[in-house]
mmCIF file of the N, C-alpha and C atoms, coordinates in Angstrom:
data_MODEL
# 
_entry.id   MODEL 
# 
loop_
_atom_site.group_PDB 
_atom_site.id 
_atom_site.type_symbol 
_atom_site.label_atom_id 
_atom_site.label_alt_id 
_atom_site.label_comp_id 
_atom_site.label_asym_id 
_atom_site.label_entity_id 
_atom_site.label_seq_id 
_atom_site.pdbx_PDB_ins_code 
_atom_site.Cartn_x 
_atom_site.Cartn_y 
_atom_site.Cartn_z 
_atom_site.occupancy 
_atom_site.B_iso_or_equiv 
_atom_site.pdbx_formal_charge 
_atom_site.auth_seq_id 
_atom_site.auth_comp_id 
_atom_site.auth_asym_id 
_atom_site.auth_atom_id 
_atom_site.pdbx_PDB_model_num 
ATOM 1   N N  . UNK A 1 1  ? 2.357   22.371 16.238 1.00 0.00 ? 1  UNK A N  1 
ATOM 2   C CA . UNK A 1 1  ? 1.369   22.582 17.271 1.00 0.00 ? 1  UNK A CA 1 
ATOM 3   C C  . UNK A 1 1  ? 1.694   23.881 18.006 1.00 0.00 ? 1  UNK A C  1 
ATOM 4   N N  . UNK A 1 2  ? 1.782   24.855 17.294 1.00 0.00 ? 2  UNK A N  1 
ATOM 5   C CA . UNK A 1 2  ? 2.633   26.023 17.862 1.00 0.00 ? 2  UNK A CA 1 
ATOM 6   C C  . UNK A 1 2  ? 1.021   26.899 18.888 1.00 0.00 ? 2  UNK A C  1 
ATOM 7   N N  . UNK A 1 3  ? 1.135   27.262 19.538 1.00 0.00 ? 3  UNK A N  1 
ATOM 8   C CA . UNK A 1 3  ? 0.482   27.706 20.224 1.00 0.00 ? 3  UNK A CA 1 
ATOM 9   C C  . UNK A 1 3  ? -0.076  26.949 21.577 1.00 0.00 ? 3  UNK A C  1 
ATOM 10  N N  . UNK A 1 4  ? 0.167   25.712 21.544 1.00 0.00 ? 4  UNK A N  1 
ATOM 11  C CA . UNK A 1 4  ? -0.411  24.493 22.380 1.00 0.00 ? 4  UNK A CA 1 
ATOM 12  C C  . UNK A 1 4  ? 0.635   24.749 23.891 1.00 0.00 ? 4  UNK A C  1 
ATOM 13  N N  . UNK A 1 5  ? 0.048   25.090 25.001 1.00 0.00 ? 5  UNK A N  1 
ATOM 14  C CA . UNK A 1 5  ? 0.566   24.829 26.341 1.00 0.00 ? 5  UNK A CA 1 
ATOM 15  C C  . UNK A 1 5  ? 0.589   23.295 26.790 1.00 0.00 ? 5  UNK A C  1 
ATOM 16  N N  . UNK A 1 6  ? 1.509   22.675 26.767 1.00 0.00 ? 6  UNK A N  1 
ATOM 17  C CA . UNK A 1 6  ? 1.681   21.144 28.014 1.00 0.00 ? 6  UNK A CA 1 
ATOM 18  C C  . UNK A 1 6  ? 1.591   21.183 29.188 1.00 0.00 ? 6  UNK A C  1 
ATOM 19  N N  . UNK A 1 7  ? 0.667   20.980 29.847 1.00 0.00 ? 7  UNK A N  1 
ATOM 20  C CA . UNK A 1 7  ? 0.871   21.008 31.567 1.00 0.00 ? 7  UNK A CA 1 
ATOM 21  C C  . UNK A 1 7  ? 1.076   19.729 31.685 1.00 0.00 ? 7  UNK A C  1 
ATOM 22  N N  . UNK A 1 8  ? 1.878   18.844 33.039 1.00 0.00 ? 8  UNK A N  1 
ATOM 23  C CA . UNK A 1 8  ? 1.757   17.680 33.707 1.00 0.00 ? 8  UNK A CA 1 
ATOM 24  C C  . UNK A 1 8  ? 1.076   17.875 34.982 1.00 0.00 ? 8  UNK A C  1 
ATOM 25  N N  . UNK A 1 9  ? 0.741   16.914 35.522 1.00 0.00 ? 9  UNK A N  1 
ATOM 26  C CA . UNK A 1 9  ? 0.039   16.717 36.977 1.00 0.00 ? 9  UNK A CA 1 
ATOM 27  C C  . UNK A 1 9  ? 0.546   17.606 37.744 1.00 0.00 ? 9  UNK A C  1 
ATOM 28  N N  . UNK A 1 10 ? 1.668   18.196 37.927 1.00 0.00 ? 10 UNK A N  1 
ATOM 29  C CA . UNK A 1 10 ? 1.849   19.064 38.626 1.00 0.00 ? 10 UNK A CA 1 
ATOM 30  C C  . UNK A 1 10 ? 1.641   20.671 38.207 1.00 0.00 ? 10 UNK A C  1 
ATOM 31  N N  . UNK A 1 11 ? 1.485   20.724 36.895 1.00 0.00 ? 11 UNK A N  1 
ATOM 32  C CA . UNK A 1 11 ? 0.879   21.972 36.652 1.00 0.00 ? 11 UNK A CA 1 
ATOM 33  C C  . UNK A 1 11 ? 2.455   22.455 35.832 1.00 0.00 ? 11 UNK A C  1 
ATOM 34  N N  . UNK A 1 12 ? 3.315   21.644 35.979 1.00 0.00 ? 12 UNK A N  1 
ATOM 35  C CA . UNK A 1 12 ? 4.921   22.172 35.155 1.00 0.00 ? 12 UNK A CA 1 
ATOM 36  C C  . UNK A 1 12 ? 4.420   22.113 33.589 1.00 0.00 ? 12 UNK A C  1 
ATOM 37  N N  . UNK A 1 13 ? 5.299   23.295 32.738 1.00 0.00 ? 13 UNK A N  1 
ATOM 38  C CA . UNK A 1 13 ? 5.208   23.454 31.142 1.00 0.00 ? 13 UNK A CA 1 
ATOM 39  C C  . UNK A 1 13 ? 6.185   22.349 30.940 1.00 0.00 ? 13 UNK A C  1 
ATOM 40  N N  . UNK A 1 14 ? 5.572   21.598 29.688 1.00 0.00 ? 14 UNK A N  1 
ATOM 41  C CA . UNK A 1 14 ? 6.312   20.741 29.070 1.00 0.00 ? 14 UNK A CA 1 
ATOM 42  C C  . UNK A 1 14 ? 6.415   21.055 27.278 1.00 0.00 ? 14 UNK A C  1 
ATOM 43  N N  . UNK A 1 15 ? 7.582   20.268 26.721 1.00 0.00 ? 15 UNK A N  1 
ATOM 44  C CA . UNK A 1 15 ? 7.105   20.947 25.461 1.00 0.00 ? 15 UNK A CA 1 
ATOM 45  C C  . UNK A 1 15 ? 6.844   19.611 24.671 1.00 0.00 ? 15 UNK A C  1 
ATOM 46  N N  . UNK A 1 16 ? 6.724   19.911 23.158 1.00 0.00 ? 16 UNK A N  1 
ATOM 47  C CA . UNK A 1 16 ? 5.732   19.176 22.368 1.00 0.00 ? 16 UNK A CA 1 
ATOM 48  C C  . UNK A 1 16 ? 6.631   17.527 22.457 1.00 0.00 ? 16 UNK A C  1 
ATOM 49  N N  . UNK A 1 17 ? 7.306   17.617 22.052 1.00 0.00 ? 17 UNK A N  1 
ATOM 50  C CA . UNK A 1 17 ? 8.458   16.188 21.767 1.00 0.00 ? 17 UNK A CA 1 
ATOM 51  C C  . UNK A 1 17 ? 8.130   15.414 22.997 1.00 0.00 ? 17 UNK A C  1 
ATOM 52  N N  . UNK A 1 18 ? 8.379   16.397 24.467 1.00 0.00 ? 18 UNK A N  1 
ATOM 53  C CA . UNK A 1 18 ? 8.244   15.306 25.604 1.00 0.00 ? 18 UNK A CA 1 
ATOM 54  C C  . UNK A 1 18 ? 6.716   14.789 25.183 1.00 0.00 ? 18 UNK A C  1 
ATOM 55  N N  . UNK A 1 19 ? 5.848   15.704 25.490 1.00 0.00 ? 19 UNK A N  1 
ATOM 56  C CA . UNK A 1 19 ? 4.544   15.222 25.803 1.00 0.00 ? 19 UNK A CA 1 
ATOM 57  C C  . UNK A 1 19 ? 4.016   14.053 24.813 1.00 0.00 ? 19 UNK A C  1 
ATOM 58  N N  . UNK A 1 20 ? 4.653   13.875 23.130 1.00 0.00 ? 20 UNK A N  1 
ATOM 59  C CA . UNK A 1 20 ? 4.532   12.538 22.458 1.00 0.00 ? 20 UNK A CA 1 
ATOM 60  C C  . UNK A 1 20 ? 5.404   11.907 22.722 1.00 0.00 ? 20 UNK A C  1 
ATOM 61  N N  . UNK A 1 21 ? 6.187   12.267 23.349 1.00 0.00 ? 21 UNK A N  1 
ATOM 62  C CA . UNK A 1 21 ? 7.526   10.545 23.330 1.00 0.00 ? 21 UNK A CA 1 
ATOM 63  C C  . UNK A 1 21 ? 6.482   9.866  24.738 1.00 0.00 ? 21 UNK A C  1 
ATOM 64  N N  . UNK A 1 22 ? 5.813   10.854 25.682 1.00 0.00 ? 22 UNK A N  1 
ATOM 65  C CA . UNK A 1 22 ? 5.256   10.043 27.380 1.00 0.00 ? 22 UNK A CA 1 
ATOM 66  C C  . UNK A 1 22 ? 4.076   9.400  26.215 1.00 0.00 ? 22 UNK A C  1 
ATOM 67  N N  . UNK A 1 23 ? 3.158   9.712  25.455 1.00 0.00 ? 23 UNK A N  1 
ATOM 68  C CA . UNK A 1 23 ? 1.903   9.327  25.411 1.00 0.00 ? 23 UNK A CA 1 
ATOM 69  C C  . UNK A 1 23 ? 2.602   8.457  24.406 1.00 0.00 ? 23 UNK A C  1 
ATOM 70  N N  . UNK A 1 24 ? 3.335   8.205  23.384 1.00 0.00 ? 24 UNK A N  1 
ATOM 71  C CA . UNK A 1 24 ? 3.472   6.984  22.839 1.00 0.00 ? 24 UNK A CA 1 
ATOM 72  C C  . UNK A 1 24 ? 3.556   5.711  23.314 1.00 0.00 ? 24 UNK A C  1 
ATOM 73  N N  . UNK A 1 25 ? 3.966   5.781  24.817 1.00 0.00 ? 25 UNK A N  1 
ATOM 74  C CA . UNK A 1 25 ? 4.139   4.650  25.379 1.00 0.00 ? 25 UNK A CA 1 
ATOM 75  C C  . UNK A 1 25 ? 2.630   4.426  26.279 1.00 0.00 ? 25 UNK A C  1 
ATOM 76  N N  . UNK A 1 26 ? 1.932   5.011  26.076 1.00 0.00 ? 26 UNK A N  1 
ATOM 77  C CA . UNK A 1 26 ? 0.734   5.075  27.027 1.00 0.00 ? 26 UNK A CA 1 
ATOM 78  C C  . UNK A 1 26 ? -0.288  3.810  25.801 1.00 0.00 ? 26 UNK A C  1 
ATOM 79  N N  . UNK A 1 27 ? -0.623  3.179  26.762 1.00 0.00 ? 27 UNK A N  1 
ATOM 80  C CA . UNK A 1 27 ? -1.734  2.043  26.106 1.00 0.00 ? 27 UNK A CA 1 
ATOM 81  C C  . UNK A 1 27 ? -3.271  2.720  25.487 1.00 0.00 ? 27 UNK A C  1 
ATOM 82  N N  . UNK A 1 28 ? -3.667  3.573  26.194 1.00 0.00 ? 28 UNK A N  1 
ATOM 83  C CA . UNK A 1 28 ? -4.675  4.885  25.656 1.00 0.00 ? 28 UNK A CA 1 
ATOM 84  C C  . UNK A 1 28 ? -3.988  6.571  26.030 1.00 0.00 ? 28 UNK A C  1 
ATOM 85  N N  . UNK A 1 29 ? -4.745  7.083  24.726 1.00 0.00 ? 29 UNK A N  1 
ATOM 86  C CA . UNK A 1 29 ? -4.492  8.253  24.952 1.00 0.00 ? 29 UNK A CA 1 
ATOM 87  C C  . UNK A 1 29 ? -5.866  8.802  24.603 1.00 0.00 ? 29 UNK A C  1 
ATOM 88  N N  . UNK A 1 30 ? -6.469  10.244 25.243 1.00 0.00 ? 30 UNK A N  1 
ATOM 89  C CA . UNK A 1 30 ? -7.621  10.207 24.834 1.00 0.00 ? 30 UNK A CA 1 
ATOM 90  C C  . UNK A 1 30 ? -7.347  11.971 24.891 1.00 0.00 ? 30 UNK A C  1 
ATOM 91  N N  . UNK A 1 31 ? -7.848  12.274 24.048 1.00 0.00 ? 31 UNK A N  1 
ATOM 92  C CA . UNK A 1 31 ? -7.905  13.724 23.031 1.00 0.00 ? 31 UNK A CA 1 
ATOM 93  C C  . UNK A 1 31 ? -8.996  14.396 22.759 1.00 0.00 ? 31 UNK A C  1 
ATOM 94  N N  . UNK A 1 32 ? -9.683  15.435 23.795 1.00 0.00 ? 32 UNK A N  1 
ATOM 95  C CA . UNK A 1 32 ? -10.672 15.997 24.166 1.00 0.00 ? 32 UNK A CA 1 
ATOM 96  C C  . UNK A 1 32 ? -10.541 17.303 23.093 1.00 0.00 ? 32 UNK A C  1 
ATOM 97  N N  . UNK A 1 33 ? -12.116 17.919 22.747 1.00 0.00 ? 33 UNK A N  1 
ATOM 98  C CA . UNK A 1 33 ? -12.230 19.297 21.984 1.00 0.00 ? 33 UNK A CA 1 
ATOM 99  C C  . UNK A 1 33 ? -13.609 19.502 22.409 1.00 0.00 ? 33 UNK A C  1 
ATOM 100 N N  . UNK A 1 34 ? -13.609 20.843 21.717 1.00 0.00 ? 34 UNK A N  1 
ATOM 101 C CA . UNK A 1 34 ? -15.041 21.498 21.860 1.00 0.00 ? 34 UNK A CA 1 
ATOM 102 C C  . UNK A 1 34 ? -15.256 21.147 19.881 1.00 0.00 ? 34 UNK A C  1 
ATOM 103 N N  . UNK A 1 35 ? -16.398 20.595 20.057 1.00 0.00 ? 35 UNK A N  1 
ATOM 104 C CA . UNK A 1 35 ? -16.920 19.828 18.473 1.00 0.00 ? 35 UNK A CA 1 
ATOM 105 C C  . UNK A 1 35 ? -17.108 21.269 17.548 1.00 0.00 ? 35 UNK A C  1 
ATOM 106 N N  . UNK A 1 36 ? -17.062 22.254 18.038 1.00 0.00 ? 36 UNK A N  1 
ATOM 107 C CA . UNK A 1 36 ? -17.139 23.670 17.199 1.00 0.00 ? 36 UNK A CA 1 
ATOM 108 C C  . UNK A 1 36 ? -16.280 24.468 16.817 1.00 0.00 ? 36 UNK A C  1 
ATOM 109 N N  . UNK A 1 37 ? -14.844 23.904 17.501 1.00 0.00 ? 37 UNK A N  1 
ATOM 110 C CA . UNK A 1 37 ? -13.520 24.445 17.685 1.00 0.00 ? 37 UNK A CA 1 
ATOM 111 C C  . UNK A 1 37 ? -12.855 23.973 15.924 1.00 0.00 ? 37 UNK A C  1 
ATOM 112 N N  . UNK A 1 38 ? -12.685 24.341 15.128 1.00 0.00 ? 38 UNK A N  1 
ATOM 113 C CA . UNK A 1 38 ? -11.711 23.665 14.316 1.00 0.00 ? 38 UNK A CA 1 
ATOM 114 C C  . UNK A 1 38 ? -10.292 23.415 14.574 1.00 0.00 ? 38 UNK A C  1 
ATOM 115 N N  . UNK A 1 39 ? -9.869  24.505 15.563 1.00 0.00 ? 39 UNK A N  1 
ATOM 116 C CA . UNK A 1 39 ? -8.493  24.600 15.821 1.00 0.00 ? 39 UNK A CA 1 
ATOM 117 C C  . UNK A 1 39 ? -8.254  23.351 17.151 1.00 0.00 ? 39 UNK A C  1 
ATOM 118 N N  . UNK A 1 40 ? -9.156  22.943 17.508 1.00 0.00 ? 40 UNK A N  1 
ATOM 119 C CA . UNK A 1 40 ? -8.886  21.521 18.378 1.00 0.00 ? 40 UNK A CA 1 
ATOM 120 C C  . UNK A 1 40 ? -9.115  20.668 17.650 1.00 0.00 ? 40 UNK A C  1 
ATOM 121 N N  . UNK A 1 41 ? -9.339  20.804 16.396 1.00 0.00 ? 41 UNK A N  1 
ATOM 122 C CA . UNK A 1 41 ? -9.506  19.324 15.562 1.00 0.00 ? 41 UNK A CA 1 
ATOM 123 C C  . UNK A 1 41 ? -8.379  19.325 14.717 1.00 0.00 ? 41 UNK A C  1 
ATOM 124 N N  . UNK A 1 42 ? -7.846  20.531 14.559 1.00 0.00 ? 42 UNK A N  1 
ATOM 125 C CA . UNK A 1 42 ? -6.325  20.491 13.755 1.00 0.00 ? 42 UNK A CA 1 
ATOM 126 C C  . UNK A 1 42 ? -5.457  19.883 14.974 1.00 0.00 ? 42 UNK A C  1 
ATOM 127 N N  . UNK A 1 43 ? -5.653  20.273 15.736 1.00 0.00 ? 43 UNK A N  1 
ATOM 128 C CA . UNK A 1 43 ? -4.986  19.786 17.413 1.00 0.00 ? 43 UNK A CA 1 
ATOM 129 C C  . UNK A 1 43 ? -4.917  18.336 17.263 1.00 0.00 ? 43 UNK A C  1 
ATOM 130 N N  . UNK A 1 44 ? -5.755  17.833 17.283 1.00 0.00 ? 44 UNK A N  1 
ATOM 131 C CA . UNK A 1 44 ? -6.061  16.358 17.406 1.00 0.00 ? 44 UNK A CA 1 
ATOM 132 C C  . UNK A 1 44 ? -5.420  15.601 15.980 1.00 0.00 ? 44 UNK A C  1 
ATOM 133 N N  . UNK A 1 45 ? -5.436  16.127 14.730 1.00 0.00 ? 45 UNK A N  1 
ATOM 134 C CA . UNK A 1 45 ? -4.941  15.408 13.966 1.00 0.00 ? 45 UNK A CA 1 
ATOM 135 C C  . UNK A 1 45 ? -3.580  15.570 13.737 1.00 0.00 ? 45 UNK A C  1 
ATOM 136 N N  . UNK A 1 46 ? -2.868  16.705 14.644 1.00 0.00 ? 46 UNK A N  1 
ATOM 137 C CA . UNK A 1 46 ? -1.302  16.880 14.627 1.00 0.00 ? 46 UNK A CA 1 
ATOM 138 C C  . UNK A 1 46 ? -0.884  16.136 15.678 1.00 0.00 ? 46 UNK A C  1 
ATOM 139 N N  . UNK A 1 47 ? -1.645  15.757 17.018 1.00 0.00 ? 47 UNK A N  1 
ATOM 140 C CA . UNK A 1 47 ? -1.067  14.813 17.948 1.00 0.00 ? 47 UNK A CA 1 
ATOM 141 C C  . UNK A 1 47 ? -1.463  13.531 17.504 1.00 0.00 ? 47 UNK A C  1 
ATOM 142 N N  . UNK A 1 48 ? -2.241  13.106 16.850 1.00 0.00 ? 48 UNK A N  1 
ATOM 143 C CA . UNK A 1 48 ? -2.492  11.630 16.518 1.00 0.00 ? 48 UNK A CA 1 
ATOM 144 C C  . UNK A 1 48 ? -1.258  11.350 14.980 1.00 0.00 ? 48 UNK A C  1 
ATOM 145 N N  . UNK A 1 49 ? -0.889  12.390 14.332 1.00 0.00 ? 49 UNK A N  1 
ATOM 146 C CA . UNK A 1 49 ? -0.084  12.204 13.190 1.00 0.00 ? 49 UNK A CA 1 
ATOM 147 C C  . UNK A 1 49 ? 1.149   11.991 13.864 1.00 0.00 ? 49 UNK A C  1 
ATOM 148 N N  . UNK A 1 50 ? 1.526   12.541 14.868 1.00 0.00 ? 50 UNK A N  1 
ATOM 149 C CA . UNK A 1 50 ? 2.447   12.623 15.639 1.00 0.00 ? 50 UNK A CA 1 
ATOM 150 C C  . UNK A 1 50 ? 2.862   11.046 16.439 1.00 0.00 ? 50 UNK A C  1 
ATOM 151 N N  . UNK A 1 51 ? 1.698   10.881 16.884 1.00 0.00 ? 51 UNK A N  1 
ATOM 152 C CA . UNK A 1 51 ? 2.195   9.196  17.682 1.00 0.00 ? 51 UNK A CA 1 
ATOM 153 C C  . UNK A 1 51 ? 2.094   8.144  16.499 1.00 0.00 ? 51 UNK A C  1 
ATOM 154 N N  . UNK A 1 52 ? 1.308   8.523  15.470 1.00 0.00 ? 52 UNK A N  1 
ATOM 155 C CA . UNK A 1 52 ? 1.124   7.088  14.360 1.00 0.00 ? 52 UNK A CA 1 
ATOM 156 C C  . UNK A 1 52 ? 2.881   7.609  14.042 1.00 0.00 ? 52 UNK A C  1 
ATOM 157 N N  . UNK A 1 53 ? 3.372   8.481  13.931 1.00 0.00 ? 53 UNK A N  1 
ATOM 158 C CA . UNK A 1 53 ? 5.087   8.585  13.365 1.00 0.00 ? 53 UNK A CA 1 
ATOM 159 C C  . UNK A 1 53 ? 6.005   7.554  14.550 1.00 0.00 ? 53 UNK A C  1 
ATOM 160 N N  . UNK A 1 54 ? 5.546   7.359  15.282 1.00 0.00 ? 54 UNK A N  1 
ATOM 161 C CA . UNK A 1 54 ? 6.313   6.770  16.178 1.00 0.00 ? 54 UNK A CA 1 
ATOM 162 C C  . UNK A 1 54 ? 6.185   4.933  16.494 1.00 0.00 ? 54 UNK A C  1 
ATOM 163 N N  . UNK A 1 55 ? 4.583   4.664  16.675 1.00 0.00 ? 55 UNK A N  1 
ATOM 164 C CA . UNK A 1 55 ? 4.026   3.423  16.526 1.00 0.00 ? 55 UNK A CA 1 
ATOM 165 C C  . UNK A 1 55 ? 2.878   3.225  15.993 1.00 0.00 ? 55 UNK A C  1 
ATOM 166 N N  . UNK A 1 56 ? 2.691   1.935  15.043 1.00 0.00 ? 56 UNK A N  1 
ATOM 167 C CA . UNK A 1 56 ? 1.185   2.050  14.870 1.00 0.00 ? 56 UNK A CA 1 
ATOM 168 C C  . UNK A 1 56 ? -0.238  2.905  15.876 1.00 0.00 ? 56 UNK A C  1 
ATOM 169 N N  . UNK A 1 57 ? -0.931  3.060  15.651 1.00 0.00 ? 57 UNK A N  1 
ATOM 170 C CA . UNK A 1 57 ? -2.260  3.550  16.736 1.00 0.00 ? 57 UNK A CA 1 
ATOM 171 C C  . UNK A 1 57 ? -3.837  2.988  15.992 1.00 0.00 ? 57 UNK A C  1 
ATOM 172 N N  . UNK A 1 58 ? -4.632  3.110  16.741 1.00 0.00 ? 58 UNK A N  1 
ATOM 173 C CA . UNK A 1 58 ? -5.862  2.593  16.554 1.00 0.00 ? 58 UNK A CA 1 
ATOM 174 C C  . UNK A 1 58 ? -6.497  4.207  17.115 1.00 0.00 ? 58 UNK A C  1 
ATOM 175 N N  . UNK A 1 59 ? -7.338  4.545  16.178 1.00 0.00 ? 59 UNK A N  1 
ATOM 176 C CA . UNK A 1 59 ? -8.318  5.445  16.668 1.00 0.00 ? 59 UNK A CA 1 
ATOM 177 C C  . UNK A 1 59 ? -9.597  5.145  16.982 1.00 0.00 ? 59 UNK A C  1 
ATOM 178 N N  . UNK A 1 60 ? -10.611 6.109  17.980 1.00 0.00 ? 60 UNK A N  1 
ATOM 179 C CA . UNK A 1 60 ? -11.792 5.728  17.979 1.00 0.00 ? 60 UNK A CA 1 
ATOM 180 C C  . UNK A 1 60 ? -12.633 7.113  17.972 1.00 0.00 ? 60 UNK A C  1 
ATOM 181 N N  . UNK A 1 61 ? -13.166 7.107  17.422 1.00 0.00 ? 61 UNK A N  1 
ATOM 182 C CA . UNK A 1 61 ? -14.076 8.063  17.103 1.00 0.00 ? 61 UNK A CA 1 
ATOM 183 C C  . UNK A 1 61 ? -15.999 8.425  17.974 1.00 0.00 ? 61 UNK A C  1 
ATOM 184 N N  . UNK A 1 62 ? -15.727 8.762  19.030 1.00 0.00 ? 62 UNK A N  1 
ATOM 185 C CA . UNK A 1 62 ? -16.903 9.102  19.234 1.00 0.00 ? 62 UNK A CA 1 
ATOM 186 C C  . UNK A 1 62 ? -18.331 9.699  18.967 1.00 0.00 ? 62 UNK A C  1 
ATOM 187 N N  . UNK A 1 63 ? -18.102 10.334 17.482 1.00 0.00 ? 63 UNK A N  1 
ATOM 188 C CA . UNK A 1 63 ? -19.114 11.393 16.942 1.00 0.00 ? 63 UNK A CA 1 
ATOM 189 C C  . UNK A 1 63 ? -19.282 10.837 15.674 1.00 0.00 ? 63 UNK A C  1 
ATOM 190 N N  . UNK A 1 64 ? -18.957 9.185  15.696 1.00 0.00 ? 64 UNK A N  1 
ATOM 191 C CA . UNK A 1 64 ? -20.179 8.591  14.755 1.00 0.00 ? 64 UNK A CA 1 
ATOM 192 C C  . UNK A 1 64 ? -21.570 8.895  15.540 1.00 0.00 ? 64 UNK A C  1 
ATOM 193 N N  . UNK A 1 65 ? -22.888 8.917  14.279 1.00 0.00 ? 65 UNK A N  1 
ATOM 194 C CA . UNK A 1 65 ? -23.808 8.719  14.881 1.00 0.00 ? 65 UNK A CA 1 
ATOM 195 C C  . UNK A 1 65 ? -24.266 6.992  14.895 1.00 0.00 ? 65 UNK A C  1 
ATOM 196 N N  . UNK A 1 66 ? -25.276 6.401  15.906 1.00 0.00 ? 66 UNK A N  1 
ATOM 197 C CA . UNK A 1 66 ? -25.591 5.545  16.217 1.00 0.00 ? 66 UNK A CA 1 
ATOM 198 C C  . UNK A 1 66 ? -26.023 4.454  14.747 1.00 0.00 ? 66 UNK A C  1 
ATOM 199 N N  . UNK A 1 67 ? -26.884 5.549  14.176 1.00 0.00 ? 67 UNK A N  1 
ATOM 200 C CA . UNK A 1 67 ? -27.167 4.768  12.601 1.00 0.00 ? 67 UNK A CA 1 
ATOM 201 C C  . UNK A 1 67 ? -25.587 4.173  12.244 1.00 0.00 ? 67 UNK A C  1 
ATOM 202 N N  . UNK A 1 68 ? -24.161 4.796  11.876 1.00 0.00 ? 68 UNK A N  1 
ATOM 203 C CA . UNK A 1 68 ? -23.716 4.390  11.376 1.00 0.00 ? 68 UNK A CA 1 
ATOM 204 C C  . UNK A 1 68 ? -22.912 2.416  11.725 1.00 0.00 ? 68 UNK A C  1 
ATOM 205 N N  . UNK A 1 69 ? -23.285 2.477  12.923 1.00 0.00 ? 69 UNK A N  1 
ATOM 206 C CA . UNK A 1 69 ? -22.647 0.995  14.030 1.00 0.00 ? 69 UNK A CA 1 
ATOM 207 C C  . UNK A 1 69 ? -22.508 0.537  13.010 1.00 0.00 ? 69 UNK A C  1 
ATOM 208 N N  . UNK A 1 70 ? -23.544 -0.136 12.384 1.00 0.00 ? 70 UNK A N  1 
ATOM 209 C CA . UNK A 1 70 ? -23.423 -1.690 11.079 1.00 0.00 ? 70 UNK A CA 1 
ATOM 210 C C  . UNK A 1 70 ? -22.166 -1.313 10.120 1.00 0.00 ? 70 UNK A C  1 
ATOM 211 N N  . UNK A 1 71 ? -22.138 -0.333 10.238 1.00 0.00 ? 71 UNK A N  1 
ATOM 212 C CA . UNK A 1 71 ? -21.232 0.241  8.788  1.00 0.00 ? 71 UNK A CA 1 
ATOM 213 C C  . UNK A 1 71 ? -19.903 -0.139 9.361  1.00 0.00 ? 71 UNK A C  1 
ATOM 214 N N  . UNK A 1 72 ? -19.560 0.747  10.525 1.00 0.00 ? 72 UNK A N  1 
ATOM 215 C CA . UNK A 1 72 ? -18.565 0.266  11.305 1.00 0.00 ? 72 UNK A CA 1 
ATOM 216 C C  . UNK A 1 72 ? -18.057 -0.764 11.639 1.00 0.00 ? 72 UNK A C  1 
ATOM 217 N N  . UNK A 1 73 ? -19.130 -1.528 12.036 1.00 0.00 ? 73 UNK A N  1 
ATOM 218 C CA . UNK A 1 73 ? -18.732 -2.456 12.944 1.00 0.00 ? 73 UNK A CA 1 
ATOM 219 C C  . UNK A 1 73 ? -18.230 -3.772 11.584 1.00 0.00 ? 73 UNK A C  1 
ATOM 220 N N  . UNK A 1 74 ? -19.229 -3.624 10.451 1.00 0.00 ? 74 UNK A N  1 
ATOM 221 C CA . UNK A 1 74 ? -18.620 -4.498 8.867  1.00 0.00 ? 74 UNK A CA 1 
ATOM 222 C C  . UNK A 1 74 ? -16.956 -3.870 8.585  1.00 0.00 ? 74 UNK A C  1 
ATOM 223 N N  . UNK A 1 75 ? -16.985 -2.679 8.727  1.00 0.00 ? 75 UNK A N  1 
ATOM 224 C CA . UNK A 1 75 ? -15.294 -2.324 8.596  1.00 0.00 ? 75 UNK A CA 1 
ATOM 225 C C  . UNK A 1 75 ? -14.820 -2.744 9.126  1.00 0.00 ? 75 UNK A C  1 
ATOM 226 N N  . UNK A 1 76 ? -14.135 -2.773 10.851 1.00 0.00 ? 76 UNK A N  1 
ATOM 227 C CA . UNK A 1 76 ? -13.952 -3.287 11.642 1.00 0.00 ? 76 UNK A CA 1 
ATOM 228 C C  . UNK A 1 76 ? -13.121 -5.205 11.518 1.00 0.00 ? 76 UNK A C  1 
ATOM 229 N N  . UNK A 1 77 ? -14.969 -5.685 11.268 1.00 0.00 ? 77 UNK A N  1 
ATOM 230 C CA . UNK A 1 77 ? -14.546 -7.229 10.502 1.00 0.00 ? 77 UNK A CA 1 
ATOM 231 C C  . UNK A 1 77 ? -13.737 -7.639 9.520  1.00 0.00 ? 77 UNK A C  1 
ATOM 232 N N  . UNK A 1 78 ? -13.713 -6.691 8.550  1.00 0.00 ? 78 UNK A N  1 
ATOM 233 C CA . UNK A 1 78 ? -12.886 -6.944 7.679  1.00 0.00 ? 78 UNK A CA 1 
ATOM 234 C C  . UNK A 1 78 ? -11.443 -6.310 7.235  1.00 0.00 ? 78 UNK A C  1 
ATOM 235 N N  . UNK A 1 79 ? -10.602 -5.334 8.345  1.00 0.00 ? 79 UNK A N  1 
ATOM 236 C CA . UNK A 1 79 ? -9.400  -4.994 8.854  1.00 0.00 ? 79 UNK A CA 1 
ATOM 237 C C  . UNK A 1 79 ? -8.874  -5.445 9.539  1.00 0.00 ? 79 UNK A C  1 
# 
């Protein structure tokens, strides 16, 4: 994730290891982009590869479209 700045609430740099060892223990984590960015979607699949290395995770995907629910929601049932 070389290029990625960590801020905490106070605005202090953190680096990559802290910022997944805090969010592994976090019950949600939620992982914002601009949908046009590719380089926030490489972002997102190096911090989510990153916490599944540590504990299982459940993802959720917001940019299904609405048609797909049934499809989903039959996956879902049967995992």
């Amino acid at each position: 994730m070389n290029g990625v700045r960590w801020l905490d609430q106070r605005g202090e740099t953190l680096d990559c290891p802290t910022v997944i060892k805090r969010a592994s223990a976090a019950r949600v984590v939620l992982l914002g982009e601009r949908h046009d960015r590719a380089g926030h979607h490489r972002w997102q699949l190096h911090v989510a590869a990153a916490l599944a290395s540590l504990r299982p995770i459940t993802m959720g995907f917001e940019m299904f479209p609405a048609r797909a629910s049934p499809i989903l929601a039959e996956w879902v049932a049967v995992t």
